[in-house]
Backbone as JSON, one array per atom type, in Angstrom:
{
  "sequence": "XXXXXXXXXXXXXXXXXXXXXXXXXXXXXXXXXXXXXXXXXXXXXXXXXXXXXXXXXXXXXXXXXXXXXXXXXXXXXXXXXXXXXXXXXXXXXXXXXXXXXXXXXXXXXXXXXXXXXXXXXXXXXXXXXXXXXXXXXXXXXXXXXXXXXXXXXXXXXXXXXXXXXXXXXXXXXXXXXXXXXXXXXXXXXXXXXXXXXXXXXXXXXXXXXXXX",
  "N": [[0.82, -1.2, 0.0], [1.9, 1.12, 0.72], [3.95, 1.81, -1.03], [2.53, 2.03, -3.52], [0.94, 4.02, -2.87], [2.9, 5.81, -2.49], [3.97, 5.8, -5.21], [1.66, 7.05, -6.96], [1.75, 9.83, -5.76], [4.53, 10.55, -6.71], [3.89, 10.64, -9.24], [2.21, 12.53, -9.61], [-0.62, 12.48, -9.02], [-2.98, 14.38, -7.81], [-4.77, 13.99, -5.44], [-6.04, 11.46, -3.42], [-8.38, 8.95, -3.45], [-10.45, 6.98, -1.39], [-12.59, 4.22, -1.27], [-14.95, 3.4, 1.14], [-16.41, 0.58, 2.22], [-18.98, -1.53, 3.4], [-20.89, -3.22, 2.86], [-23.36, -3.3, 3.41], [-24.47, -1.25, 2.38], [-23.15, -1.51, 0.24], [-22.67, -4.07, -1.7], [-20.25, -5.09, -0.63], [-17.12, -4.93, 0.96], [-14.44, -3.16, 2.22], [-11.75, -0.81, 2.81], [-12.02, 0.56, 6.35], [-11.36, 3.04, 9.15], [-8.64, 2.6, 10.5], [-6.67, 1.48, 8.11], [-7.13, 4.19, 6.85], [-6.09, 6.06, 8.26], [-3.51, 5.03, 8.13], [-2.86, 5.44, 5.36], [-2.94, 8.12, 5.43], [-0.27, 8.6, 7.05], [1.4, 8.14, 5.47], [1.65, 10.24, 3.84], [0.88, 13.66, 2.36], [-1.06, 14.44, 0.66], [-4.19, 15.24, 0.06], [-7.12, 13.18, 1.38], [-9.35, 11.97, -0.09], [-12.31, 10.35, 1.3], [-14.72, 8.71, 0.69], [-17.27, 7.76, 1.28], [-19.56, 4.48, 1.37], [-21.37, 3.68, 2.8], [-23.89, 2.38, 4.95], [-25.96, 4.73, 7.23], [-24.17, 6.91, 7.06], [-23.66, 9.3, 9.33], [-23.03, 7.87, 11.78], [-20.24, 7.78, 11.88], [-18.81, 9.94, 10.57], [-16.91, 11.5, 12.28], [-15.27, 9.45, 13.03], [-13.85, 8.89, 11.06], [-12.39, 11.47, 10.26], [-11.09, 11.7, 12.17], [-9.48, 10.31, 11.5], [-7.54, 11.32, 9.34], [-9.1, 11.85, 7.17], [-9.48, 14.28, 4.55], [-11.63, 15.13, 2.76], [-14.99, 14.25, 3.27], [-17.26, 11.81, 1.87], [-20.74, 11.38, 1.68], [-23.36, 9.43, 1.0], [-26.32, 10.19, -1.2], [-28.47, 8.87, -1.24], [-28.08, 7.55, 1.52], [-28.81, 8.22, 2.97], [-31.55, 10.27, 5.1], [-31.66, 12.98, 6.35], [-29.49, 15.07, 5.23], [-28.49, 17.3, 5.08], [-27.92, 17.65, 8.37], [-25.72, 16.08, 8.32], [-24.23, 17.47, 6.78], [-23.96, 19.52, 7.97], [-22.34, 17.97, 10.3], [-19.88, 17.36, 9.41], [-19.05, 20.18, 8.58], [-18.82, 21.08, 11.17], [-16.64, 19.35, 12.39], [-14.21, 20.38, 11.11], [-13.64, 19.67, 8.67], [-14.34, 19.14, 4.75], [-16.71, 18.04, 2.69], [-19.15, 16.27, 1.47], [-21.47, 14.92, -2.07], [-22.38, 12.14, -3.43], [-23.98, 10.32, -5.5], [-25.79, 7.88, -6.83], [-25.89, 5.93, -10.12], [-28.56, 5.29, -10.92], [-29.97, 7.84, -9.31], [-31.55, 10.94, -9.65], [-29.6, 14.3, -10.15], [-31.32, 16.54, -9.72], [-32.24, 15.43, -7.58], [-30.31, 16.33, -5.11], [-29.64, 18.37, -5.7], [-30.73, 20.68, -4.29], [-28.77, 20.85, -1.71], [-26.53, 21.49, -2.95], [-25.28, 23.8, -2.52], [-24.51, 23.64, -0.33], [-21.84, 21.85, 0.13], [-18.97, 20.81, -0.67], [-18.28, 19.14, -2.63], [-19.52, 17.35, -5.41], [-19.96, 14.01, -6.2], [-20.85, 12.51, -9.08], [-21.59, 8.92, -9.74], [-20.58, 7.02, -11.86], [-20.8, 4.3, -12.82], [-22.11, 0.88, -10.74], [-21.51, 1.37, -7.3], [-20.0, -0.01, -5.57], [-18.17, -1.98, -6.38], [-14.6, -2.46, -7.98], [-13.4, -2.19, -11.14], [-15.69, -1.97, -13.15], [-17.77, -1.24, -16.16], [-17.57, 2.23, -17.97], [-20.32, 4.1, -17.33], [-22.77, 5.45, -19.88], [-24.62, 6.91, -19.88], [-24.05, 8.45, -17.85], [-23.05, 10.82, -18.58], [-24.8, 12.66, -19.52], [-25.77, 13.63, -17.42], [-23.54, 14.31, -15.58], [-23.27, 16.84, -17.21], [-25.74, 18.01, -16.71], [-25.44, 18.84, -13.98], [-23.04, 20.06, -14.33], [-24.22, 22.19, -15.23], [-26.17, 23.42, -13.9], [-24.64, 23.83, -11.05], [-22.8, 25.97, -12.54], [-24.58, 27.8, -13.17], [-25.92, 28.55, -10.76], [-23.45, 29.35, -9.85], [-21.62, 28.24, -8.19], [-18.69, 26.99, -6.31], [-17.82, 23.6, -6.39], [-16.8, 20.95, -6.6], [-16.61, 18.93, -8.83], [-17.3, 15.54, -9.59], [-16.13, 12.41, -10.96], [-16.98, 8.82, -10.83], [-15.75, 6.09, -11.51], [-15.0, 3.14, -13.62], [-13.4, 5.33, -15.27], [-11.24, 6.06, -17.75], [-8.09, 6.91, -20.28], [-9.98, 6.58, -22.65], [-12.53, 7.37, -21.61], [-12.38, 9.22, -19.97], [-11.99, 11.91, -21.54], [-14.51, 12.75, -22.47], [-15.66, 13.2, -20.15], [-14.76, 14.82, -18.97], [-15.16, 16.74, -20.73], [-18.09, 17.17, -20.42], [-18.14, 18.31, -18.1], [-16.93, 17.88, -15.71], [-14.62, 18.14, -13.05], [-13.05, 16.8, -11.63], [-11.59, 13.57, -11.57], [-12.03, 10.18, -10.81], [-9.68, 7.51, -10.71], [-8.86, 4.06, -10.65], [-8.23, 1.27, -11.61], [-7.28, 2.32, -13.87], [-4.92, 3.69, -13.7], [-3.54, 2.01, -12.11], [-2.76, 0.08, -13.82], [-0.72, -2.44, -14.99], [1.48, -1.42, -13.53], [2.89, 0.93, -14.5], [2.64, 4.15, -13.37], [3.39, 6.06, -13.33], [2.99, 7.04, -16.36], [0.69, 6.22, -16.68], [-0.61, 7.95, -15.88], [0.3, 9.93, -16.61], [-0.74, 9.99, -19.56], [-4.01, 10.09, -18.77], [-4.11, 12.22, -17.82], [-3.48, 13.92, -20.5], [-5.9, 13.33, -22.06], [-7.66, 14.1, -20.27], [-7.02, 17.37, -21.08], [-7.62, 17.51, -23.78], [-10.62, 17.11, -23.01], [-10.89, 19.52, -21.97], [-10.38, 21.05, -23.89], [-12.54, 20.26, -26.03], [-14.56, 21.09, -24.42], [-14.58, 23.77, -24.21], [-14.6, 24.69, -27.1], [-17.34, 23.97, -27.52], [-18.83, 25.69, -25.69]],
  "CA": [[0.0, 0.0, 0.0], [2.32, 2.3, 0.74], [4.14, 1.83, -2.56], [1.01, 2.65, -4.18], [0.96, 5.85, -2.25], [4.61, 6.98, -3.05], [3.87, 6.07, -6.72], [0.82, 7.84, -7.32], [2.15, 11.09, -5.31], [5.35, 10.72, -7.35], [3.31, 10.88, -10.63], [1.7, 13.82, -9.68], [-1.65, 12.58, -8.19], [-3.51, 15.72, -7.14], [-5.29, 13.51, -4.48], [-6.04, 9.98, -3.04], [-9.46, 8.97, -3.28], [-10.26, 5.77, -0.6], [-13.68, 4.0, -1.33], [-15.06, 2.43, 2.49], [-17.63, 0.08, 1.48], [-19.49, -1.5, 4.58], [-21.57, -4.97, 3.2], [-24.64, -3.23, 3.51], [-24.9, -0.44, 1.57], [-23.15, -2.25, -1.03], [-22.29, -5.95, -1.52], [-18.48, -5.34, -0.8], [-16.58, -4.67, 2.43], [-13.29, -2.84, 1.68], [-11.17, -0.09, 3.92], [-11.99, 1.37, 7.2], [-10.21, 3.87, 9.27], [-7.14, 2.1, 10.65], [-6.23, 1.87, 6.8], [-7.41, 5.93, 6.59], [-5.13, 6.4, 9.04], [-1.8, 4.28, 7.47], [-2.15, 6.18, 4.3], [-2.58, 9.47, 6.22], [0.78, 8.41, 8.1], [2.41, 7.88, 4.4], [1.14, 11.47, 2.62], [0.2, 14.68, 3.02], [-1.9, 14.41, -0.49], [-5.61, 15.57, 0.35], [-7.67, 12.06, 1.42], [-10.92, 11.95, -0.53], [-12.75, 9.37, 1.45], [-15.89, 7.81, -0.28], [-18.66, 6.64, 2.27], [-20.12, 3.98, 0.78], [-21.99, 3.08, 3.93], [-24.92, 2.77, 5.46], [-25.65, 5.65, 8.27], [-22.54, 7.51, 7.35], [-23.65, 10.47, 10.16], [-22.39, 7.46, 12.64], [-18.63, 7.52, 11.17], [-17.87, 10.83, 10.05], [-15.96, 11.67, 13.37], [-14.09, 8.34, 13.21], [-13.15, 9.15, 9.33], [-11.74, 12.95, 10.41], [-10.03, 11.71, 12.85], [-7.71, 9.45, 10.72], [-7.09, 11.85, 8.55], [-9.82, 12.13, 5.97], [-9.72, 15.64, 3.9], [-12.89, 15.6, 2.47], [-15.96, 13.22, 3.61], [-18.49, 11.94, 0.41], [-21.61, 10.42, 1.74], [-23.94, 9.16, -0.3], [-27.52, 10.57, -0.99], [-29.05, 7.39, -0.8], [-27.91, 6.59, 2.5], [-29.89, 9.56, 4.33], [-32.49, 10.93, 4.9], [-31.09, 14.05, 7.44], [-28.22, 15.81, 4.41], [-28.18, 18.78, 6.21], [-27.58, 17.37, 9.62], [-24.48, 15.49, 8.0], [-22.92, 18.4, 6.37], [-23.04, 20.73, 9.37], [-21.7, 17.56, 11.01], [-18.77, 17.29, 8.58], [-18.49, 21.61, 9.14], [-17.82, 21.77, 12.59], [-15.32, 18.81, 12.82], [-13.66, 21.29, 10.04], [-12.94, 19.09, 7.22], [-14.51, 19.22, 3.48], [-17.91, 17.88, 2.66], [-19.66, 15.85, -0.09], [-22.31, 13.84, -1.73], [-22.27, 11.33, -4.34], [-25.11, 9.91, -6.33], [-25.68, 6.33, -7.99], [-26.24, 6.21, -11.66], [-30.0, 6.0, -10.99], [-30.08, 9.05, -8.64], [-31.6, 12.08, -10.36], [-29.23, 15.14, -10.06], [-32.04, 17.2, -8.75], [-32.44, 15.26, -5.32], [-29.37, 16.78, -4.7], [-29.55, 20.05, -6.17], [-30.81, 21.55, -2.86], [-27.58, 21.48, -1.43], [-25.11, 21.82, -3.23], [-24.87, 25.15, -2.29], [-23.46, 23.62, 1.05], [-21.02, 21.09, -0.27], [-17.71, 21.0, -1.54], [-17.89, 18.11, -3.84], [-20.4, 16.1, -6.28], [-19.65, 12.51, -7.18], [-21.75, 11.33, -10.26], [-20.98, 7.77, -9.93], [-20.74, 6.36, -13.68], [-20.97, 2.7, -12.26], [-23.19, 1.41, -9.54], [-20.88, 1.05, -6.34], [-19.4, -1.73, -4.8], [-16.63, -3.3, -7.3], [-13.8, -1.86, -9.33], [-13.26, -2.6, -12.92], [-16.57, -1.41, -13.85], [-17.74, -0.33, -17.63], [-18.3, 3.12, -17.74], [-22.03, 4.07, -17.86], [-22.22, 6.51, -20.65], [-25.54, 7.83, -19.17], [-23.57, 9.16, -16.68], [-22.49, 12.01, -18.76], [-25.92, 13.66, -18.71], [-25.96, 13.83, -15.52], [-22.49, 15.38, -15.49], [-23.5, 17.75, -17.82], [-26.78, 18.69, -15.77], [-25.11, 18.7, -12.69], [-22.83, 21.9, -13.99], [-25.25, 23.64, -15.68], [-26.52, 23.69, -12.16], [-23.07, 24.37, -10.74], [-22.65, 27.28, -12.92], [-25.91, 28.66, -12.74], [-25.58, 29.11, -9.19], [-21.88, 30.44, -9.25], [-21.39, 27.35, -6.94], [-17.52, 26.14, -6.59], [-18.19, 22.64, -5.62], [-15.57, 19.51, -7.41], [-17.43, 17.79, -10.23], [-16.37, 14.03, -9.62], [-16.64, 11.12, -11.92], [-15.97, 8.27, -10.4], [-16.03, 4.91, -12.06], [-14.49, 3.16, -15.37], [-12.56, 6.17, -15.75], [-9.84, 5.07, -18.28], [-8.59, 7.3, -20.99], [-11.03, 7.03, -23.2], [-14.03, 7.8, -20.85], [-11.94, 10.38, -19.01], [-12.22, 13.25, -21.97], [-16.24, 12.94, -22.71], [-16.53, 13.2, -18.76], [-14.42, 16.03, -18.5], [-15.57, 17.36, -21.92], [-19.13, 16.81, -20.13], [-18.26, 19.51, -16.91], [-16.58, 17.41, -14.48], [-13.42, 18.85, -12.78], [-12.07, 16.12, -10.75], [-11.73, 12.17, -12.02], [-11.4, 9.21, -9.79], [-9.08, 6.37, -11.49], [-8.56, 3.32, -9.94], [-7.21, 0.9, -12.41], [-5.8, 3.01, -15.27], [-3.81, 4.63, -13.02], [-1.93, 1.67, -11.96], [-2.28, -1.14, -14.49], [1.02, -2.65, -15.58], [2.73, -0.72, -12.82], [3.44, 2.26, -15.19], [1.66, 4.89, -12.53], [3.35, 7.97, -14.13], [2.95, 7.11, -17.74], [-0.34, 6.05, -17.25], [-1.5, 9.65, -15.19], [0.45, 11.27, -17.97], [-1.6, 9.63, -20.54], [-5.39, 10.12, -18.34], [-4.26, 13.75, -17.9], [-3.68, 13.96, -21.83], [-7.54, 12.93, -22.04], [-8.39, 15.35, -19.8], [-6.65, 17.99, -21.3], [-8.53, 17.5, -24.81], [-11.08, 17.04, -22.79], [-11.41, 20.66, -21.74], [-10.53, 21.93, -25.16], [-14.0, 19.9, -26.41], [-15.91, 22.07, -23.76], [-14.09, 25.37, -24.47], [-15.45, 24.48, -28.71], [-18.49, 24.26, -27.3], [-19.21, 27.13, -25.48]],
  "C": [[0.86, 1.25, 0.0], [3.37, 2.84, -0.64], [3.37, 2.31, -3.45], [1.15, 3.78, -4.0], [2.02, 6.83, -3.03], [4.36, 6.98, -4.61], [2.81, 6.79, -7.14], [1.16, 9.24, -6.94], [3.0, 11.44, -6.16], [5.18, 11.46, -8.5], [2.68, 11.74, -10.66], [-0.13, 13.75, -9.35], [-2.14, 14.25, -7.85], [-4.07, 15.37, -5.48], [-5.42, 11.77, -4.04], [-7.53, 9.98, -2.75], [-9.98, 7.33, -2.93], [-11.85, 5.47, -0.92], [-13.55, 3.17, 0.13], [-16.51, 1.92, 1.91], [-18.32, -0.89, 2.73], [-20.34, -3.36, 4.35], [-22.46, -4.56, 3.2], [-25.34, -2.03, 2.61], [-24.32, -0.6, -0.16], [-22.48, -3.44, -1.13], [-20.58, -6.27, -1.64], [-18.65, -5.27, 0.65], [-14.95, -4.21, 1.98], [-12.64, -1.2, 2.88], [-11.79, 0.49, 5.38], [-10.76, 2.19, 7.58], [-9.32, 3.89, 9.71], [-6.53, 2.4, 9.43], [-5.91, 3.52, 6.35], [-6.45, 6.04, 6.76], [-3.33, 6.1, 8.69], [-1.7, 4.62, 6.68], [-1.75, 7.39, 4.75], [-0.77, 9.16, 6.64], [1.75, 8.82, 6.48], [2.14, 9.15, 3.34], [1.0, 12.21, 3.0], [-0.93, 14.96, 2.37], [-3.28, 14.14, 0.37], [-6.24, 13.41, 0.1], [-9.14, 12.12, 1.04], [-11.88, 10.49, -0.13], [-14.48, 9.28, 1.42], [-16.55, 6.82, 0.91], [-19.37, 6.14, 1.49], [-20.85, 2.78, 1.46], [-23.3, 3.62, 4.81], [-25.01, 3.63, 7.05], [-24.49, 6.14, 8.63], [-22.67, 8.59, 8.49], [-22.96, 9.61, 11.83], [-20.87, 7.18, 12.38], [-18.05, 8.78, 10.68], [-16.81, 11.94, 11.13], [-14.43, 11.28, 13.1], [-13.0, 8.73, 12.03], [-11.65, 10.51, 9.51], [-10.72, 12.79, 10.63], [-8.68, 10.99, 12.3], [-7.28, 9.88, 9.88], [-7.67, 11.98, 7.14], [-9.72, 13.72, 5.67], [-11.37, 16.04, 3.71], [-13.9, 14.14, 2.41], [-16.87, 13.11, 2.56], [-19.28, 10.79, 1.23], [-22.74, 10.26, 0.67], [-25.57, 9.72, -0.42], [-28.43, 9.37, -1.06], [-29.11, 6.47, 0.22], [-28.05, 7.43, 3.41], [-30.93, 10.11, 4.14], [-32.33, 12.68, 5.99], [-29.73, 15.2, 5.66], [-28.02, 16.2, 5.18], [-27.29, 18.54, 7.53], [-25.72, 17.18, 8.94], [-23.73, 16.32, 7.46], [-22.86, 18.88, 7.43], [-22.01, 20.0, 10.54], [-20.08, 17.89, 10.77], [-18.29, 19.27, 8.6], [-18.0, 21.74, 10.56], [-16.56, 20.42, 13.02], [-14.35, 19.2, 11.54], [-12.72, 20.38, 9.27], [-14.49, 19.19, 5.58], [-15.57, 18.18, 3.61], [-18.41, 17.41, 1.33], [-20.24, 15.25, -0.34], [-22.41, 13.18, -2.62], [-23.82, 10.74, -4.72], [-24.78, 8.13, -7.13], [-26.06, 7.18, -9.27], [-27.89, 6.77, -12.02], [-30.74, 6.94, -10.24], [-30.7, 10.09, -9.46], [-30.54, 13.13, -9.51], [-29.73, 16.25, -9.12], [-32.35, 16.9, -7.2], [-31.22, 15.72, -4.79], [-29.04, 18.11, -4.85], [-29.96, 21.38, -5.34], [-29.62, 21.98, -2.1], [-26.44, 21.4, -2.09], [-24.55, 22.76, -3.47], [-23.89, 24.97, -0.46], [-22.17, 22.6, 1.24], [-20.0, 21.4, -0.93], [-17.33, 19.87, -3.22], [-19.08, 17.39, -4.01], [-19.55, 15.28, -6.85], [-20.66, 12.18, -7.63], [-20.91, 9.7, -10.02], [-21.42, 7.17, -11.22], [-20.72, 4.88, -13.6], [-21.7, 2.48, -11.25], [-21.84, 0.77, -8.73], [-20.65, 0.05, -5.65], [-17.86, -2.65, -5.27], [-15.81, -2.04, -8.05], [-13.67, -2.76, -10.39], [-14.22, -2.82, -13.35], [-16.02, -1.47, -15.25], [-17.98, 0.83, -16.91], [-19.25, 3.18, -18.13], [-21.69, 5.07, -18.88], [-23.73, 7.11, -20.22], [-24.99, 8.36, -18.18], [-23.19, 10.95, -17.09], [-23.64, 13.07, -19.33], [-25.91, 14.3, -18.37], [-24.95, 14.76, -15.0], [-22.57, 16.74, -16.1], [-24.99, 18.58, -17.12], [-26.39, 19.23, -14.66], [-24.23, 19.82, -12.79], [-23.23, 22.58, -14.84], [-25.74, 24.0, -14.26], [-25.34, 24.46, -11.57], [-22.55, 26.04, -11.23], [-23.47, 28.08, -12.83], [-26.5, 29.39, -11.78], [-24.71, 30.08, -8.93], [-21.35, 29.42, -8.24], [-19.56, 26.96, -6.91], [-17.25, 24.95, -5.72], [-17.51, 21.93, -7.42], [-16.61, 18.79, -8.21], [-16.99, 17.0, -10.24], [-17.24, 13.35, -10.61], [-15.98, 10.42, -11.71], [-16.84, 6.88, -10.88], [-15.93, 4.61, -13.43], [-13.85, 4.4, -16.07], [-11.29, 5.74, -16.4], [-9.72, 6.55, -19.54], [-9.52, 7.59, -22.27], [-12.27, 7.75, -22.69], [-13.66, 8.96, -20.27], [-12.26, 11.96, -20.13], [-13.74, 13.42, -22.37], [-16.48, 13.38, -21.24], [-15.93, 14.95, -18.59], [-14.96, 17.27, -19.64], [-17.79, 17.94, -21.56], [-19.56, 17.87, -19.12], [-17.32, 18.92, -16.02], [-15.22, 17.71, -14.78], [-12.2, 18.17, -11.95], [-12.43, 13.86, -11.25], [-11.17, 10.83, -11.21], [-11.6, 8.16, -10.83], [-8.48, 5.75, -10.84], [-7.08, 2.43, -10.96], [-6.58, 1.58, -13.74], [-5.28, 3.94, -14.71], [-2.49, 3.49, -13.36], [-1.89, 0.31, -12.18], [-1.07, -1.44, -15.04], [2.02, -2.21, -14.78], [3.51, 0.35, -13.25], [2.64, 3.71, -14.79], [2.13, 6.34, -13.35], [3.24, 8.12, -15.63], [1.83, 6.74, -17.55], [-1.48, 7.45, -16.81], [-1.17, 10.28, -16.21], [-0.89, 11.35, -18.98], [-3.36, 10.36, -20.37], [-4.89, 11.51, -18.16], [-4.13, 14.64, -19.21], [-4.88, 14.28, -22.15], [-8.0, 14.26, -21.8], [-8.39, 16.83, -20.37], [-8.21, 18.28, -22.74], [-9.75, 17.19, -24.37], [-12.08, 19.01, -22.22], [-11.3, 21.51, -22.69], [-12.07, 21.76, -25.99], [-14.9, 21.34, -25.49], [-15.78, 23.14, -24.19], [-14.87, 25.65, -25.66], [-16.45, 24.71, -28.5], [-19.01, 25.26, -26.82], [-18.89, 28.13, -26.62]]
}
């Protein structure tokens, strides 16, 4: 793991983005915050940790405390938002809420005047090495017309089957931040393959620029 770490930081990572997956909110079971905590120990790189658990307003203490940056719970796994961001404000770390594929945009579009970050998830949650959905990019595209419409500055994620190909339609789509699991660090070529997915991205924001 911590190899992982040093190579993705090396390569110029912007961030580290940890999925905790619980067994019940989706048919995995994958990090808690001992783990949080052992990358924390090995980085200083911002920890984007991904609640992907049921009654995240009982865990976003535990999360802080091991060194999470910014908390993403899921809108599907509350019925309180509100409560859970102001939780995530006063133990003063970063705030966020993610969506499944079959989420509408709009059940969320209430706050995301109090959030720091939207995750569209372009896969449904639980496994890596997803397809990407390509209905996802919609949704990305709804989600900052919203965003802009507001004036909001809140992280446009897309997270799932991000590879380069999928990475410049998503970013070409609105989204400002891309979570890549395996085409980061297939083959073990972590900085030739970020080069490559930040390539994508690149022509990815020249598409939008055309467009406007």
């Amino acid at each position: 793991m911590g190899e992982a770490v040093r190579a993705a930081e090396t390569a110029g990572a912007d961030a580290l983005h940890i999925d905790v997956m619980d067994g019940h909110f989706v048919p995995n079971i994958s990090f808690g915050p001992a783990w949080v905590a052992a990358v924390r120990r090995r980085t200083q790189l911002p920890l984007d940790i991904h609640l992907m658990i049921a009654q995240p307003e009982k865990y976003l203490e535990t999360f802080a405390k091991a060194g999470g940056s910014t908390l993403v719970f899921h809108a599907e796994a509350t019925n309180r938002p509100t409560d859970l961001i102001r939780s995530a404000h006063d133990l003063k770390v970063g705030v966020g809420v993610a969506i499944k594929p079959e989420t509408p945009v709009a059940q969320v579009e209430p706050i995301l005047n109090r959030v720091d970050e939207l995750i569209v998830m372009s896969v449904h949650p639980g496994f890596s090495g997803q397809k990407f959905i390509p209905e996802a990019l919609p949704k990305v595209a709804e989600a900052r017309a919203v965003i802009d419409r507001e004036g909001l500055s809140v992280e446009l994620s897309v997270d799932g089957g991000v590879t380069v190909e999928t990475a410049r339609p998503a970013v070409a789509a609105g989204a400002t931040f891309l979570v890549c699991g395996n085409s980061v660090f297939v083959g073990g070529n972590v900085s030739e393959n970020l080069a490559e997915l930040r390539r994508a991205t690149e022509l990815g924001r020249r598409d939008r620029s055309e467009v406007r």
